[in-house]
N, C-alpha and C positions, 0 to 999 in steps of 0.2 A: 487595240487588237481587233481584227476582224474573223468571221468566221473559219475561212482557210485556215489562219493561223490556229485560232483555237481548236481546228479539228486536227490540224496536226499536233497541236500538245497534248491534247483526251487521248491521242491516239498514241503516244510516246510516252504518257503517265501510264497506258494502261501496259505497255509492253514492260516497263520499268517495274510494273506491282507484279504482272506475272512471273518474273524472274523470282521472286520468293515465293509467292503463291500458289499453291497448287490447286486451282480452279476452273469451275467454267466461267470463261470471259464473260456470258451475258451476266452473270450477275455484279462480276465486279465493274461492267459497263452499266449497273443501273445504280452501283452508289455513287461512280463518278460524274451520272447523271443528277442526281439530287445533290451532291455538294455544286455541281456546276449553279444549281436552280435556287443554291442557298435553304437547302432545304438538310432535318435530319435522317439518320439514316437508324431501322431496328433493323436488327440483324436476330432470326430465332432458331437455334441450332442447337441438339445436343452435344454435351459439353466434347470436345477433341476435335472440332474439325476446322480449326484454322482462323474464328474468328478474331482472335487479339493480335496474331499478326496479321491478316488482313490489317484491322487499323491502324496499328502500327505503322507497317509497312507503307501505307495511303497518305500519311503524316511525314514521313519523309520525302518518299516523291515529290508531296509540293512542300517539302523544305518548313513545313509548320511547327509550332512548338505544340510536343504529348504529353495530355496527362492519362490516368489513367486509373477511373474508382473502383473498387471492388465493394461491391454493394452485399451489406448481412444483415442477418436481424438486426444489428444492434447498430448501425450505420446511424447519427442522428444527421439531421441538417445542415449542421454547423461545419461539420466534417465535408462536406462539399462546395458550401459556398462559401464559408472561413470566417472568423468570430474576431470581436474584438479582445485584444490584450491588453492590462494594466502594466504601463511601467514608469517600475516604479522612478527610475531617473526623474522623468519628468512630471510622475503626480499625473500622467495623461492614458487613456484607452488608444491603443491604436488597433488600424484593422489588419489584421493577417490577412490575405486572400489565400480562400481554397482552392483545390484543386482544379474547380471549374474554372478558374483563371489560365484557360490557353485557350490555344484555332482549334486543336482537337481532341475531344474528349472520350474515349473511351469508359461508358457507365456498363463495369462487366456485371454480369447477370443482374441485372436492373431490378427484377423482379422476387430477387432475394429479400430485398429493403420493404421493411413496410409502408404504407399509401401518403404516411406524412413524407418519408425520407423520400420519396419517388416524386412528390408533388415538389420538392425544392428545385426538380430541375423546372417548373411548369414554366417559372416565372424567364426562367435563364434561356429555355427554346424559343419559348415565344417573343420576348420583350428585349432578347441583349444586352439585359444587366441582370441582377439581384440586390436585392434590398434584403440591409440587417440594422437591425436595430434602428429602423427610421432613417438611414442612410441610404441608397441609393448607387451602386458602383455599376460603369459599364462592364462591358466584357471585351474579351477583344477582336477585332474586325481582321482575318472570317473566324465566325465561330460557326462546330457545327460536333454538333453531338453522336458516336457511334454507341449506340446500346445495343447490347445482346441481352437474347434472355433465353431460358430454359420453358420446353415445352411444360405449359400449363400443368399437364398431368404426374410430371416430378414430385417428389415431395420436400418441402418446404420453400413452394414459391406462390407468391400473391399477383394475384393478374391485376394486371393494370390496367387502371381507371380509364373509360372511352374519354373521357375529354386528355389524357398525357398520350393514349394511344396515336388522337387524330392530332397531338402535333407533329407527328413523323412523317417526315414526308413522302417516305418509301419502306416499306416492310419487304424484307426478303431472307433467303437462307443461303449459308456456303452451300449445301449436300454435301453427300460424299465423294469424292473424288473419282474418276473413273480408274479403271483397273491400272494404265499406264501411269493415273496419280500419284497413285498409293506405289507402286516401283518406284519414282522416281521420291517419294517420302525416306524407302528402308534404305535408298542407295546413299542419298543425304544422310541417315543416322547409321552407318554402317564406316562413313569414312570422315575423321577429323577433317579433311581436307577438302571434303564436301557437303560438307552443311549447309545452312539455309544460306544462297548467296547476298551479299552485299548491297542493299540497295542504294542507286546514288540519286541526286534528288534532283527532279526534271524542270524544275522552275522554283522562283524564291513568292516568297509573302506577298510584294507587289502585283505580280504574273494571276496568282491567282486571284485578286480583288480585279484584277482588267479581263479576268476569264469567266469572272461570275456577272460582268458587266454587257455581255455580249449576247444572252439569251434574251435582253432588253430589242435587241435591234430587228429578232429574227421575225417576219410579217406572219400573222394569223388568218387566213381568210376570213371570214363572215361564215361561210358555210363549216369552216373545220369548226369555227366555235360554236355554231348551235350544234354541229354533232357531238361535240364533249358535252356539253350541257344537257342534251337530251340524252344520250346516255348514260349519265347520272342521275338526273331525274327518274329514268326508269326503273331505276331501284329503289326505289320508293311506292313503286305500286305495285312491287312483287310480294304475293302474298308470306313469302319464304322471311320476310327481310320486316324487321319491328322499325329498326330506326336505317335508312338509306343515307345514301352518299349527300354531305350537308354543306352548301356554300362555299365552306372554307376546303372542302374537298376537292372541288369544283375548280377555284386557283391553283391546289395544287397539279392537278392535271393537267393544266393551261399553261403552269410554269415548268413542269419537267419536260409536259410533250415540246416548246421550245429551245431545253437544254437537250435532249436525246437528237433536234431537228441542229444544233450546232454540233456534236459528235460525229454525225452524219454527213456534216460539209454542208449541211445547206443552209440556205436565210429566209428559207419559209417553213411550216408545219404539215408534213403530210401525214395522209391517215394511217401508215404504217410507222409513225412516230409515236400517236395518239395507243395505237395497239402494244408498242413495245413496252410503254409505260402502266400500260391502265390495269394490269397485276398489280403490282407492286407498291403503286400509287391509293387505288381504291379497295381493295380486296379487306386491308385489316379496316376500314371506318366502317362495315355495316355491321349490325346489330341481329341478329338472328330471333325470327320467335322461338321462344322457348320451345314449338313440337319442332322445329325446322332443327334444334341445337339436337336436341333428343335424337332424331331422326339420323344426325350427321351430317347435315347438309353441307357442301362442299361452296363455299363464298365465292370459289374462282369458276362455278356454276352461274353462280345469281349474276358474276358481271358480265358474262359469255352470253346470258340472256338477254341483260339489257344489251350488249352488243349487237347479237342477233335481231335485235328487234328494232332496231336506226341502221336504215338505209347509208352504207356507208355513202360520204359525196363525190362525186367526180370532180380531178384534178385537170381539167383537159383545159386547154388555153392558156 
């Protein structure tokens, strides 16, 4: 698959999710960006406004198998990544696989579970398998995790650990719908016969392993990557920010600004690729000092400044 093609299918996946969805497109154009880049996706919204079909619905268009955790106190580990069984026919343990055994996961309100149960996805984002009981099981290719969670200041939720945060590769929210949304929501729940429509599913399992192959091809200049680099660097020397954007943040930006640069039809990265992403992307890994938290510092500040403050490059020749 080459670029054209793939930006024709990001672009026929996206018209296909908006037909259930009631959204603004850039956001569901930046999780289609990080599954493109093999990356996960958190999703943080108060509860009703469309995240579980969003991934639902996302899971179908490309034809993937859903599962789908509801995360509680009392959620243990075992319950996600699946325990061995004794049977007894055979005097043998076998392994059950958990729910984390599909291409997409929905971990709803992630942030319900306490830090052990949230840590069991650490190994499953990061490494493409999980290991129990000394055992070792893949997972299956693509795998890509949708979590939502519930604004911090709810009660009864646990924020999540900076090292599970930065393995997401994009942090974003549905909103609210604008006013013609929410019409077109009462006119669906008002008529049997128009409910949430149908979605049909825009490519199969292979499609998308050849579509997550093609942000590999798309060219980087030299100059777009010192400027990703130097403006994550710079948040590191802003007085507002304890811990800044860290290496592994650094690829991610590298990797989505080339999947947003194949959405867009092109086979190289421009600086208005690098801007689409670099919300979404860097905004949840910094670290705020304590008087910046206090203060209310707004994160999507601190990376406007390191923006501001690298010369964007010229694209000319």
């Amino acid at each position: 698959m080459n670029v054209p093609e793939a930006a024709r299918t990001g672009e026929a996946t996206l018209q296909e999710i908006q037909t259930a969805v009631v959204g603004e497109s850039g956001r569901l154009e930046t999780i289609l960006t990080a599954i493109l880049a093999r990356g996960h996706v958190l999703l943080e919204d108060v509860p009703g406004t469309g995240k579980t079909l969003t991934a639902q619905t996302i899971a179908t268009a490309l034809d993937l198998e859903f599962t789908r955790v509801q995360f509680t106190p009392d959620l243990l580990p075992a319950d996600i990544t699946g325990t061995h069984i004794y049977n007894e026919h055979d005097a043998t343990f076998e392994f059950e696989r958990g729910p984390i055994f599909a291409n997409v996961v929905l971990a709803d309100e992630i942030n319900r579970a306490p830090p052990k149960t949230q840590a069991a996805l650490l190994e499953a984002m990061g490494e493409g398998q999980v290991s129990v009981a000394g055992d070792t099981y893949d997972l299956p290719e693509p795998f890509f995790v949708i979590a939502t969670q519930n604004p911090v200041e709810q009660e009864g939720t646990f924020p999540l650990p900076e090292a599970q945060i930065d393995r997401f590769m994009v942090k974003t929210s549905m909103g609210y719908p604008d006013r013609d949304g929410e019409l077109t929501l009462i006119d669906r729940r008002a008529s049997r016969q128009s409910r949430t429509p149908t979605v049909e599913s825009v490519v199969d399992r292979e499609a998308v392993l050849a579509l997550q192959k093609v942000p590999e091809t798309v060219t980087v200049d030299p100059a777009i990557r010192a400027y990703l680099i130097d403006v994550c660097r710079a948040t590191r020397t802003d007085d507002r920010v304890q811990v800044g954007v860290s290496p592994r943040g650094i690829q991610r930006l590298f990797e989505a600004s080339r999947a947003r640069a194949v959405l867009a039809g092109r086979d190289y990265v421009a600086p208005e690729d690098v801007h689409a992403v670099v919300h979404p992307v860097l905004d949840h890994r910094l670290v705020l000092t304590t008087e910046a938290d206090v203060r209310g510092v707004d994160r999507r500040a601190v990376i406007d400044g390191a923006l501001n403050g690298v010369q964007v490059p010229s694209m000319g020749g």
